[in-house]
C-alpha positions as CSV (number, residue, x, y, z in Angstrom):
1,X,-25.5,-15.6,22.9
2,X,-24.3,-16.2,19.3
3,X,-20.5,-15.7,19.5
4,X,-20.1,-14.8,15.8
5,X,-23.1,-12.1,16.0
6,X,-20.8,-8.8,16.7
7,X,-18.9,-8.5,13.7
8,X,-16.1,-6.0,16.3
9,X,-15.4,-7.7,19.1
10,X,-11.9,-6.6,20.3
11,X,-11.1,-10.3,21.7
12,X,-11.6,-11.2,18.3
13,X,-9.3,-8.7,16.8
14,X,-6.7,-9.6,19.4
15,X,-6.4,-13.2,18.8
16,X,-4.1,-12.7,16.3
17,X,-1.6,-10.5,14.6
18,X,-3.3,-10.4,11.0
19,X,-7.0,-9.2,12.7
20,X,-5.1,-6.8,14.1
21,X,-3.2,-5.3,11.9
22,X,-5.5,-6.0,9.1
23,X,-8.5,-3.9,11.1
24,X,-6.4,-1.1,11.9
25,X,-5.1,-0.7,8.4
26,X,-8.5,-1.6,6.5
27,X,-10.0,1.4,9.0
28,X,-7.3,3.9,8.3
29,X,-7.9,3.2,4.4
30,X,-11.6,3.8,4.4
31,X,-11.1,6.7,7.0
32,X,-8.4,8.6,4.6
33,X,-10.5,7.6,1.2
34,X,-13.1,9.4,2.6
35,X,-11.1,12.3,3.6
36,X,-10.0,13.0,0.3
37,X,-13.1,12.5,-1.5
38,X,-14.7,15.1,0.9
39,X,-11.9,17.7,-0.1
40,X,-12.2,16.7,-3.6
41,X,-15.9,17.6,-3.0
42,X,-15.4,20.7,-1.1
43,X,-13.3,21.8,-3.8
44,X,-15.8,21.3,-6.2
45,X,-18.3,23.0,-4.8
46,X,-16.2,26.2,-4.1
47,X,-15.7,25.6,-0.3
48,X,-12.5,26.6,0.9
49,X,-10.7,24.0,3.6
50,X,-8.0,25.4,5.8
51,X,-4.5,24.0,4.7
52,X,-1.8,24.2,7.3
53,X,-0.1,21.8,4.3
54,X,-0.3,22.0,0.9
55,X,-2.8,19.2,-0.4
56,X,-1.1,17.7,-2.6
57,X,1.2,16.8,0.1
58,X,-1.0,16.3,2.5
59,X,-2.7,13.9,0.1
60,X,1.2,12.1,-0.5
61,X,2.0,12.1,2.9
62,X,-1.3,10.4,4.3
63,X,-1.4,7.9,1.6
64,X,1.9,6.9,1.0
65,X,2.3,6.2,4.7
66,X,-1.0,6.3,6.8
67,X,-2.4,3.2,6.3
68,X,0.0,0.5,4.6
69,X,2.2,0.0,7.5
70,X,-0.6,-1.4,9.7
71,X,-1.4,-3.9,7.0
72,X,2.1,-4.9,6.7
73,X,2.1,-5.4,10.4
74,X,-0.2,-7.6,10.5
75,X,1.3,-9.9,7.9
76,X,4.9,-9.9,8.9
77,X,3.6,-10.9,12.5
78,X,1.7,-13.6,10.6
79,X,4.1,-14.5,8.2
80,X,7.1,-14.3,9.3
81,X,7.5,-16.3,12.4
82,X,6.2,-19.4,10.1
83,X,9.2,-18.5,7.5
84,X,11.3,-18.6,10.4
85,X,10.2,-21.5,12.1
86,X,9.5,-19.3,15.3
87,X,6.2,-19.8,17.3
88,X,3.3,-17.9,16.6
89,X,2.8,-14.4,18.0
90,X,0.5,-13.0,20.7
91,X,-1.2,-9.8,18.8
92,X,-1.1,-8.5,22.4
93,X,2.2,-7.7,22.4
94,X,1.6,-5.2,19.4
95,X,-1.5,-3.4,20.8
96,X,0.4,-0.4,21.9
97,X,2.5,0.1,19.5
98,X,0.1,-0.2,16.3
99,X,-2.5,2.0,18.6
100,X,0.2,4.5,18.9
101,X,1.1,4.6,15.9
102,X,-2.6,4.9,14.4
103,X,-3.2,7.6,16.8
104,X,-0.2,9.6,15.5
105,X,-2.0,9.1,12.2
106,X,-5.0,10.7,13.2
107,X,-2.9,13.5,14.8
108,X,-1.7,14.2,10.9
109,X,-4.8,14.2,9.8
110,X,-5.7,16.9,11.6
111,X,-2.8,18.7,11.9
112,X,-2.9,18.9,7.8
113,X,-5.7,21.5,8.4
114,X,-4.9,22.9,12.0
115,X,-1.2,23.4,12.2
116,X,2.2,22.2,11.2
117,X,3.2,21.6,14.6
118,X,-0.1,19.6,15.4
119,X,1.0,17.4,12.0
120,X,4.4,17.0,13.4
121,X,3.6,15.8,16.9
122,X,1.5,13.4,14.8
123,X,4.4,12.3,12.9
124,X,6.9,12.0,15.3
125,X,4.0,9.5,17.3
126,X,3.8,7.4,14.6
127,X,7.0,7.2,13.9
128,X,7.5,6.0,17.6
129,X,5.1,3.7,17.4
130,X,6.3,2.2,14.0
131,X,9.8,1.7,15.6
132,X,8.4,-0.3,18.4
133,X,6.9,-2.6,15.9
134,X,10.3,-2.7,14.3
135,X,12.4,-3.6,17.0
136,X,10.1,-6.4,17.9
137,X,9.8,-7.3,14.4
138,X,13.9,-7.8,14.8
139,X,13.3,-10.0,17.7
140,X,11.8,-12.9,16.1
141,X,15.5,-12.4,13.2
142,X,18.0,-14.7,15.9
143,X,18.7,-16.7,12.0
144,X,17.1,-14.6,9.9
145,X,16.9,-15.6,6.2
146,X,17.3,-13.0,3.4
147,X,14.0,-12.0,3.1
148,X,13.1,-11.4,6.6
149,X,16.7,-8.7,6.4
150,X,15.2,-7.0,3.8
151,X,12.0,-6.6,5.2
152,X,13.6,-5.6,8.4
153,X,15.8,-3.2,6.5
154,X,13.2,-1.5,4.7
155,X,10.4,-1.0,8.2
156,X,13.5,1.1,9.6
157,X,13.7,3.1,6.8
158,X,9.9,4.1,7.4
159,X,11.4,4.8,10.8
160,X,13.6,7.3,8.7
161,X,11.1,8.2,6.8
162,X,8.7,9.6,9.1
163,X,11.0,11.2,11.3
164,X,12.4,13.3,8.3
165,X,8.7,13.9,7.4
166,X,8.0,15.0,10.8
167,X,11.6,17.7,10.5
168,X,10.1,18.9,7.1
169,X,6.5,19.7,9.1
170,X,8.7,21.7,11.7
171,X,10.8,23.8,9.4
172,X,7.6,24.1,6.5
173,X,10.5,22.8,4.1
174,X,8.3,21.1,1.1
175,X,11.2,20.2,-0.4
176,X,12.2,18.3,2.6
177,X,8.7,16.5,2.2
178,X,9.0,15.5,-1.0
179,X,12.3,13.6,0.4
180,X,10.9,12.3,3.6
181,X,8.0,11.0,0.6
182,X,10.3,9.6,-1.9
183,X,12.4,7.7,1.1
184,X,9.2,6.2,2.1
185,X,7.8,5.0,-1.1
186,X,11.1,3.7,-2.6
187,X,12.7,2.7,0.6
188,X,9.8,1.2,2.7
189,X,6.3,0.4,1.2
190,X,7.8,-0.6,-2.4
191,X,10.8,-3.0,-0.9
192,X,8.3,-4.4,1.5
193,X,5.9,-5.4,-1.6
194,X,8.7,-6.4,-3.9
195,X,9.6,-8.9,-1.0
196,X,6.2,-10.4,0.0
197,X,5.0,-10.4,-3.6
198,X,8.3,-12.5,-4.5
199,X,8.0,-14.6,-1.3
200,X,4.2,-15.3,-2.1
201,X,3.8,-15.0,-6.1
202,X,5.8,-17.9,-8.4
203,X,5.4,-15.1,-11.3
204,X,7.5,-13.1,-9.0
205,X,10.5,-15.7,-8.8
206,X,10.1,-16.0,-12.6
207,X,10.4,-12.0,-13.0
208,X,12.3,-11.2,-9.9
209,X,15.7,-9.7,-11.8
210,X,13.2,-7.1,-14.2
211,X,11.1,-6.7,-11.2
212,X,14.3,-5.5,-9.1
213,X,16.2,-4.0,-11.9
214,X,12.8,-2.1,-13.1
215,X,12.1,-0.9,-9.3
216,X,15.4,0.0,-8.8
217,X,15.5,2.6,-12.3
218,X,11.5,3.7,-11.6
219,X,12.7,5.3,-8.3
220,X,16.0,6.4,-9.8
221,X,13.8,8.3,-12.4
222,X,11.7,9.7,-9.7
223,X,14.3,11.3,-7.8
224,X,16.1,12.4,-10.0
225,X,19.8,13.1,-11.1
226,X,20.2,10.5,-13.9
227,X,19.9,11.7,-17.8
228,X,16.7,10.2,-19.0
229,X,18.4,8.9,-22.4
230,X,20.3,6.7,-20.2
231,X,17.4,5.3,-17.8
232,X,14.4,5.1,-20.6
233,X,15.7,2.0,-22.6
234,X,16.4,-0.2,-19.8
235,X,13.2,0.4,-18.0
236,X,11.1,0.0,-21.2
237,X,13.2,-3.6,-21.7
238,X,12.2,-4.6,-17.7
239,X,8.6,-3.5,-18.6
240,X,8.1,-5.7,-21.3
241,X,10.1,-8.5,-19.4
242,X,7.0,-8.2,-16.7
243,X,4.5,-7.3,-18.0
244,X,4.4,-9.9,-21.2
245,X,4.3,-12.9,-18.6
246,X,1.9,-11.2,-16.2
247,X,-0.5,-10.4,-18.9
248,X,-0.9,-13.9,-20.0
249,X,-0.9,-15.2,-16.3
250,X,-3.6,-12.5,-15.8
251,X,-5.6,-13.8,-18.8
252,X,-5.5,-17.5,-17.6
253,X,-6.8,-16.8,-14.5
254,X,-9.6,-14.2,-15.5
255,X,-11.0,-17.4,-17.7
256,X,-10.3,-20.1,-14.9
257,X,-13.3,-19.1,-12.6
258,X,-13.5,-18.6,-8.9
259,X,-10.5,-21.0,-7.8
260,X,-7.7,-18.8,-9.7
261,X,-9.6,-15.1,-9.4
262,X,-7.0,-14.5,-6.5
263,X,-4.0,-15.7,-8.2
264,X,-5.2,-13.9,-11.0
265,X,-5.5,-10.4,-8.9
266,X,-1.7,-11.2,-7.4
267,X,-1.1,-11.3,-11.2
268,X,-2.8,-8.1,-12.3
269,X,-1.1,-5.9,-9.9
270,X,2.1,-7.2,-12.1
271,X,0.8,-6.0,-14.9
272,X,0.2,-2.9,-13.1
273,X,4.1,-2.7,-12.5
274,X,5.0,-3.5,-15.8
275,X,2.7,-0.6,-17.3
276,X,4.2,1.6,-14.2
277,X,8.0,0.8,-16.0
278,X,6.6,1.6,-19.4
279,X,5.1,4.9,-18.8
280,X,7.9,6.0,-16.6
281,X,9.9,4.9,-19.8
282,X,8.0,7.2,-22.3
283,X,8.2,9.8,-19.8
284,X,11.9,9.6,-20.0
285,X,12.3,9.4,-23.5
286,X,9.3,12.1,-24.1
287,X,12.4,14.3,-21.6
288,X,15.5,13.1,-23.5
289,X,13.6,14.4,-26.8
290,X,13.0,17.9,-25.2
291,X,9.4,17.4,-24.6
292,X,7.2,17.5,-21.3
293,X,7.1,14.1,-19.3
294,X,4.1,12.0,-18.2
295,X,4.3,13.9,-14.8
296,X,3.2,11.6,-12.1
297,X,0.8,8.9,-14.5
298,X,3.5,5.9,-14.3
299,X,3.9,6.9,-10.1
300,X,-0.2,6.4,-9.8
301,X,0.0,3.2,-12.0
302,X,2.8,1.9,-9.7
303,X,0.5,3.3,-6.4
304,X,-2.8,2.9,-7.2
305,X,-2.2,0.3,-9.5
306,X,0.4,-2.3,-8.4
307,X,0.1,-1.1,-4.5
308,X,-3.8,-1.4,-4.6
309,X,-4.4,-4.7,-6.6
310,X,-1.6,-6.5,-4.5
311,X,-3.0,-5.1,-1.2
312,X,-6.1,-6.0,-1.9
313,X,-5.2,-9.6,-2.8
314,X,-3.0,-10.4,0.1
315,X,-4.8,-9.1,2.7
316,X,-7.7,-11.1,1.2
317,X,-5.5,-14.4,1.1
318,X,-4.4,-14.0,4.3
319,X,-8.0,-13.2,6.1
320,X,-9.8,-15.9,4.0
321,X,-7.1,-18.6,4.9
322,X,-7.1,-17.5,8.7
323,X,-11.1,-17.5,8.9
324,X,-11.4,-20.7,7.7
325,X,-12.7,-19.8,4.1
326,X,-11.6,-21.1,0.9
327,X,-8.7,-18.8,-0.6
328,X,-11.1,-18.2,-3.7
329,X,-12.9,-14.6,-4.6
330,X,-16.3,-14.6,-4.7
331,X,-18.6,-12.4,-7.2
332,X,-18.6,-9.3,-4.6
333,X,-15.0,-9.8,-4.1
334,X,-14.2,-10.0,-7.6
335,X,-16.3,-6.9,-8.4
336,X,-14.5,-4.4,-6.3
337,X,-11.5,-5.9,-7.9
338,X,-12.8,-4.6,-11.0
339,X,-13.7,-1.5,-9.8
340,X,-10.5,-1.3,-8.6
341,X,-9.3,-1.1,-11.8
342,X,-12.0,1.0,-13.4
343,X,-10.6,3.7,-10.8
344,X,-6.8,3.5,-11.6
345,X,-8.0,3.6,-15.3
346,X,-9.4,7.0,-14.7
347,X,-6.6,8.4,-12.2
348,X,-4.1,7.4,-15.2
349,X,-6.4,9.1,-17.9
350,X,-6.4,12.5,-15.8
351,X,-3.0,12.4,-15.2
352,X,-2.7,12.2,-18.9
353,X,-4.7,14.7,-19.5
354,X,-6.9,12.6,-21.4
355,X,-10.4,13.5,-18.7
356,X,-10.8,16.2,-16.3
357,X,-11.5,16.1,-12.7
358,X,-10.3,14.0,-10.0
359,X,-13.8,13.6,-8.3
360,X,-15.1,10.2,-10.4
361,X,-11.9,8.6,-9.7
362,X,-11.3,9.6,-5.5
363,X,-15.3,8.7,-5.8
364,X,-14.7,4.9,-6.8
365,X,-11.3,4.7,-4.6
366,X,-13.2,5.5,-1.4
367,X,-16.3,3.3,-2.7
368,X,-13.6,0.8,-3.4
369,X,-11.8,1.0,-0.1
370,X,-14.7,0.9,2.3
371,X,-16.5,-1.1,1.0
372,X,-14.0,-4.2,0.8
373,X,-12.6,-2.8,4.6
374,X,-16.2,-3.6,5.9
375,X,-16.3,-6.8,4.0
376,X,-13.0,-7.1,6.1
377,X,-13.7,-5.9,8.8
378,X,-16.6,-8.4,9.1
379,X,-14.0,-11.4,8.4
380,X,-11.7,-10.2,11.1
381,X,-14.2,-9.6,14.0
382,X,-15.9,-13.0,14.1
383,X,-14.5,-16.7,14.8
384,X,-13.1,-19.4,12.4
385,X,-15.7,-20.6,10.2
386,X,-14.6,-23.9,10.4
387,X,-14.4,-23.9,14.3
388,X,-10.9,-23.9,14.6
389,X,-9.1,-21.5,17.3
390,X,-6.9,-18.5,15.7
């Protein structure tokens, strides 16, 4: 029997960290794109969905949290024990944990529509399972260097995170979940991306003080308590410190073919980030003048944006260079790529107010998301193409 002929095989996904983590997360993606789109859809039509949270919420709450994690899993288990010099880890030793934690997910997902307390037993599994995968994650740290702290730092606050998410379900406090929200974007998923994109990008080290500086004012702006006169000029000036650089990096690689489209798609989700700090800029300065802000456009340019292009491109380094295949984008890869951006593009312009409906956008994000987690998914379950065990 042909050994590469089942595209799941769980042996396969089991042999290492990355096809584990990787498959979980790239299925919880495509599961959730789906979801919304199908609300979306309902709504459209005029069917009415029970809502034990409100959507938008629900929609922050599963997306912000329910499905990153598992990817970043699977590539600090990969990555990290080479930065550290430690041996390579045994995706075994993670299968409970990342399946309870997934299944906690699911639990969300339907408590969202069933119940509260459904959503919060859901929450408060996941959050189990995510410390599990912390604490071991702080096992391989006996010298840790700076970057492995941080990321170790910012996985317990998604511990935090989702156990304040899962007190908000149980007392119906939204402002609580707006909190439990915020902590988890601006203390987990972002810090974890700033990290690995500056470990992994050499824009990054070039930008790393705007990059920091610009992060650090964004989620000031977004929670609040600062005058915007006194955040907007700053941020505009880390905006155009990262987004100049990444624009022309992004160009380069768009018109160097095949062998620099992934460098090139690292790049892009920069420029994402530096458009993110601008519009959260003219948001601010659109308050300080007494006018209405941008609402949440800059937070879906920073989400959909910088979260989804760099996603996309690392998981894709990663799988290509551990099955064997050249770390180059093909012309399938670099279409949903574009795509990609064609859906951000319209999330921004609805935000703005610039299109109505949500529908064509949620319609090319789940398009966009299951497609490339089957193209994934297909990497993950079969064998080294080059022969090699791993």
């Amino acid at each position: 029997m042909d050994r590469a002929a089942p595209a799941w095989r769980a042996a396969r996904l089991l042999s290492a960290p990355h096809r584990l983590g990787f498959a979980v997360g790239a299925a919880a993606m495509g599961l959730l794109a789906l979801w919304w789109l199908g609300v979306l859809l309902a709504r459209h039509l005029g069917v009415a969905l029970p809502w034990a949270v409100a959507p938008g919420l629900a929609h922050g709450l599963l997306f912000t949290l329910g499905f990153m994690p598992a990817f970043m899993a699977g590539f600090l288990f990969t990555a990290a024990p080479r930065w550290l010099g430690r041996p390579a880890l045994d995706a075994h030793v993670l299968l409970t944990a990342l399946a309870q934690w997934a299944a906690g997910w699911l639990l969300v997902l339907v408590g969202v529509h069933a119940g509260p307390w459904l959503a919060a037993l859901g929450m408060a599994t996941a959050a189990c399972g995510w410390l599990r995968l912390s604490l071991r994650f702080a096992t391989l740290l006996r010298a840790p260097g700076a970057h492995a702290r941080w990321l170790l730092l910012a996985c317990l606050v998604g511990v935090a995170a989702m156990l304040l998410a899962c007190l908000s379900l149980l007392e119906a406090d939204t402002v609580l979940l707006r909190a439990a929200l915020r902590l988890g974007l601006w203390g987990f998923i972002v810090p974890v991306f700033a990290v690995a994109s500056h470990r992994l990008l050499a824009l990054a080290g070039a930008a790393a003080l705007p990059m920091a500086g610009g992060l650090v004012l964004a989620a000031a702006a977004d929670v609040g308590g600062l005058p915007p006169w006194l955040l907007a000029p700053p941020l505009a000036a880390a905006s155009l410190a990262l987004l100049a650089p990444a624009l022309r990096a992004l160009l380069l690689g768009r018109l160097a073919g095949e062998s620099r489209r992934l460098l090139a798609m690292l790049q892009g989700g920069f420029a994402w980030l530096g458009l993110a700090m601008g519009l959260q800029a003219v948001s601010l300065a659109l308050q300080a003048a007494g006018r209405a802000g941008l609402g949440a456009t800059p937070l879906h340019a920073l989400t959909l944006g910088w979260l989804g292009c760099t996603l996309m491109a690392m998981v894709t380094r990663v799988a290509a260079g551990h099955s064997g295949r050249p770390l180059a984008i093909d012309r399938l890869g670099w279409a949903l790529y574009r795509l990609l951006q064609l859906g951000v593009l319209l999330r921004v312009a609805v935000a703005l107010g610039l299109t109505a409906g949500l529908l064509p956008a949620a319609a090319l994000w789940a398009a966009v998301a299951t497609a490339w987690a089957w193209r994934q998914g297909g990497w993950l379950g079969r064998p080294r193409v080059d022969g090699r065990p791993g």
